[in-house]
Residue, then its C-alpha position, 0 to 999 in steps of 0.5 A: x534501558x526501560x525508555x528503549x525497550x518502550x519504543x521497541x515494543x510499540x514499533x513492533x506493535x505498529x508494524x504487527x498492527x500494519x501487517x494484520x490489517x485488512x487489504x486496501x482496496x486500490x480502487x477506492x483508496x486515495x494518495x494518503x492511504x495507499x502511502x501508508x499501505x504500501x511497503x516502498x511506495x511514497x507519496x508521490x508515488x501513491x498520488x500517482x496511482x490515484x492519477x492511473x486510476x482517474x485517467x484510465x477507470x479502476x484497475x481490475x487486478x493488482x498486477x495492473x498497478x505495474x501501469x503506473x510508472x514507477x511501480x514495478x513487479x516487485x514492488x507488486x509482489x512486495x504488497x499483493x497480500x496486502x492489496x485488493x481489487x473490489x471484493x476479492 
């Protein structure tokens, strides 16, 4: 019983660490740390925001992440209050 109720209190404790960390900042993060920032986004999916980001200049707002393929309004409104543009 006690090696179960390890693993579940340090799963809580990642998760409760992710969602106090401070926003990401998407024009300046790469593939690996939007991965890890963003709930219902892959690598691949992460790589392909850094791709939007190097062909078309930095996005001025978080909604502009709906550019991207594959990343719709809801998985926006999924990470806004984890996510940034610059100083916001």
């Amino acid at each position: 019983m006690k090696p179960l109720y390890a693993t579940a209190l340090a799963a809580f404790l990642l998760l409760t660490a992710a969602a106090h960390a401070a926003p990401v900042d998407i024009n300046r993060a790469d593939a690996a740390e939007l991965d890890r920032a963003m709930v219902g986004v892959g690598a691949a999916r992460a790589q392909a925001i850094v791709d939007h980001r190097e062909q078309h200049g930095p996005f001025k707002s978080v909604d502009e992440l709906t550019n991207v393929k594959g990343i719709g309004a809801a998985t926006v409104e999924r990470n806004r209050s984890n996510l940034r543009v610059g100083d916001e």
